[in-house]
C-alpha positions, 0 to 999 in steps of 0.5 A, spaced: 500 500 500 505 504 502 511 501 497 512 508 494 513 513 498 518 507 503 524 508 501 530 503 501 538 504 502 542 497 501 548 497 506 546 503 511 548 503 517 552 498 516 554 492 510 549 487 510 544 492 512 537 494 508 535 501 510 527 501 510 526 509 510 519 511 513 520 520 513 518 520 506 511 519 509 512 527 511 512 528 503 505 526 502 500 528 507 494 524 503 499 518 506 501 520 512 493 522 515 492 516 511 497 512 515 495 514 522 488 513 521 490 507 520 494 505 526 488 508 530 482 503 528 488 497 529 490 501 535 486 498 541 489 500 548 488 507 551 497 509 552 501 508 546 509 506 548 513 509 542 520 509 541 525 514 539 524 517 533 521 515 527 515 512 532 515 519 535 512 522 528 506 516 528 504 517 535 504 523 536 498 525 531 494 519 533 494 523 541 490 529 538 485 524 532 484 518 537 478 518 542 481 512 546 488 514 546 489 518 552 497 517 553 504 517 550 509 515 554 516 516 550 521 511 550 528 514 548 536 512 547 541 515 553 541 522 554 535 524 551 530 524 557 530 529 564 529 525 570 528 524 578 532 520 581 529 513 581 524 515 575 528 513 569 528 505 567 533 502 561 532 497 557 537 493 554 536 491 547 538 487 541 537 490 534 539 487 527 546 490 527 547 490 535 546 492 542 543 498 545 540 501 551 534 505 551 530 508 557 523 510 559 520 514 565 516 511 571 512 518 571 511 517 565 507 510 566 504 513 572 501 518 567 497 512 563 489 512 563 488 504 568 482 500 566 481 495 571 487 495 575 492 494 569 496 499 564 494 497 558 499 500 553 500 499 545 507 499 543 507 503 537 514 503 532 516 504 525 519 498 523 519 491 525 525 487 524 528 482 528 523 484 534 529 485 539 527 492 541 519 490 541 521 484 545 527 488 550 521 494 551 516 490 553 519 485 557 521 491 561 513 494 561 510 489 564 515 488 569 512 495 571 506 496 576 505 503 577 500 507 582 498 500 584 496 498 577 500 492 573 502 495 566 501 491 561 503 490 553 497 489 549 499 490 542 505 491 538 503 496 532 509 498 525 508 502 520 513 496 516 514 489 517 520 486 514 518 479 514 524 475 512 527 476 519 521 474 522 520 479 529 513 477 528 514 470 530 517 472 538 512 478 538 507 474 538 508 470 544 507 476 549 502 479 544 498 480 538 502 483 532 499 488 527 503 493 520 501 497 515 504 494 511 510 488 510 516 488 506 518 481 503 511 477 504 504 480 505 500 485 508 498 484 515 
């Protein structure tokens, strides 16, 4: 649906590595609005979690056009984000080309809408690979209890999936997975 405003870049950041390029959405406002109306009819949960920085882009709009979607809550690389002491969380993850450290704040979480006792949160990211920085993220989050609620990953959302390295497959045992569009096999 979206093949010609994605854009591909062979061996970037690194050899072996195909770059999917997703800021040429900010060409075409048709496909932009069209996309994040979209993530909101498949996003189901009232908090979206988003990762730096692609994911920024989609879920922030989603924040002022979705009647359900109350809360963001960001999740950013080191240095990126101001804290109390005790409020921010790392994360190790795993992404195609290594290992890395993301972080969110407790606050944050704190802010998120409860329903019935849980935080349920969409994870909300431009591109699905081999899953690790999903897998890592929400791992961490539903660790999390905050205000007395447990947090807990409803869903995973991508505007792109790349099938052949199948994230999709360990995502789904913590929870269902949903894309716009995929590269390599089907839409989903």
């Amino acid at each position: 649906m979206y093949e010609h405003i994605i854009k591909h870049y062979t061996d970037f950041p690194k050899p072996g590595i195909d770059f999917i390029d997703i800021l040429p959405f900010l060409h075409d406002k048709t496909a932009f609005r069209d996309a994040v109306c979209r993530l909101d009819t498949l996003c189901t949960a009232p908090n979206v979690a988003t990762v730096e920085a692609r994911g920024f882009l989609f879920a922030a709009p989603l924040l002022v056009q979705s009647e359900h979607i109350q809360t963001l809550v960001p999740v950013r690389k080191k240095g990126k984000l101001p804290y109390a002491e005790g409020d921010l969380h790392s994360v190790s993850i795993e992404k195609e080309y290594g290992r890395d450290e993301v972080y969110y704040r407790l606050s944050d979480l704190a802010a998120c809408r409860p329903e019935d006792g849980v935080v349920e949160l969409t994870l909300l990211d431009d591109l699905l690979a081999t899953g690790g920085t999903a897998l890592g993220i929400a791992q961490a989050l539903n660790r999390e209890t905050v205000n007395g609620c447990r947090v807990h990953v409803k869903e995973f959302l991508f505007l792109v999936e790349l099938t052949d390295l199948q994230g999709r497959a360990q995502l789904e045992q913590l929870a269902p997975v949903r894309s716009l569009m995929s590269v390599g096999g089907t839409e989903s």
